[in-house]
N, C-alpha and C positions, 0 to 999 in steps of 0.2 A: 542534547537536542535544544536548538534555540527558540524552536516556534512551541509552544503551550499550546497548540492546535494538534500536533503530530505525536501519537504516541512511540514510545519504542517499546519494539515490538522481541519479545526472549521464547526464548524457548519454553521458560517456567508461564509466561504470561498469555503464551498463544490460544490454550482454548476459553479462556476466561476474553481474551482479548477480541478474537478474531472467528472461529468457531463458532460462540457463544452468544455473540454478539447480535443486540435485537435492532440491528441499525447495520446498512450495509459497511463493509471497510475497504479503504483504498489501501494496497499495501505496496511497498516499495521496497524492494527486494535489491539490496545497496551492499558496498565494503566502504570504506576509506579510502582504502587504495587505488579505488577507481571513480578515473576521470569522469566520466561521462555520467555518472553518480552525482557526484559533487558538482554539475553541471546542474542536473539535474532538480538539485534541492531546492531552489528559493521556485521552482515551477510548484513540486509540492508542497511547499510552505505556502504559496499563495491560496491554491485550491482546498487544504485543510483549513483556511482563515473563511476562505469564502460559501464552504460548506459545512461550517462548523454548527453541530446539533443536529445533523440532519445525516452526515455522511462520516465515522471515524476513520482516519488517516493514520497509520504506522507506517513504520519504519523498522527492518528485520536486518542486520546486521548478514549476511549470509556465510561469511566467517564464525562468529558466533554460534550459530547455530546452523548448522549443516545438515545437520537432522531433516529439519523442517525444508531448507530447500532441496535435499534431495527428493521428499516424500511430493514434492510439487511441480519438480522435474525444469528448477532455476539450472540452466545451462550456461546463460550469459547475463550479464547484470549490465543497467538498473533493466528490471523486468516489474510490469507493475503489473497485477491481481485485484478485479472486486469482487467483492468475497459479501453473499448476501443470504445469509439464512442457511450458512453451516459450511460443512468440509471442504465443498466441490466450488472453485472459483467462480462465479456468475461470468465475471469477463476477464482475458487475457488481453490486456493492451499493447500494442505497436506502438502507437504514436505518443511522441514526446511531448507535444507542443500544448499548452496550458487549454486553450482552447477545444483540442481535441479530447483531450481528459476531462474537461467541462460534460462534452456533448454526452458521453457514454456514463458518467455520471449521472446524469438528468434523465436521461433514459432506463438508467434502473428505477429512480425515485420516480418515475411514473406510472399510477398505478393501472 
């Protein structure tokens, strides 16, 4: 991982990481192999820089760990997940565009 903002996200590390977590998490449900992945990263690399301390940002291999995306019902990848205050995703994102991941963001961290 390039960005020191974005964790990666294992299987050993998921409930300490994500689960566990006293701060909501953006997660990013990626391979290598695919494009629109790796399209996809320098959007989340901006938005884990821009809400850094407030929102943690992973990144789950879904090769790696199969386990976890099946138990979350990852069908097509990138799929992103925020995940606030345990098991059950708070939001199921669609939209790719930096902006739009801003909006739904800010909206959890409202209290």
């Amino acid at each position: 991982m390039a960005n020191v903002n974005v964790v990666e996200l294992t299987t050993d590390n998921w409930d300490q990481e994500v689960v566990n977590s006293d701060k909501p998490v953006l997660v990013d449900f990626w391979a290598p192999w695919c494009g629109p992945c790796r399209a996809l990263a320098p959007t989340i690399d901006k938005v884990a820089t821009q809400f850094v301390g407030k929102v943690k940002v992973g990144k789950l291999n879904v090769d790696d760990a199969q386990d976890i995306a099946i138990r979350y019902g990852i069908n097509y990848i990138p799929q992103l997940f925020l995940f606030n205050g345990g098991e059950q995703p708070k939001e199921r994102l669609t939209a790719r565009s930096e902006g739009d991941i801003v909006k739904v963001v800010n909206r959890v961290l409202q209290p």
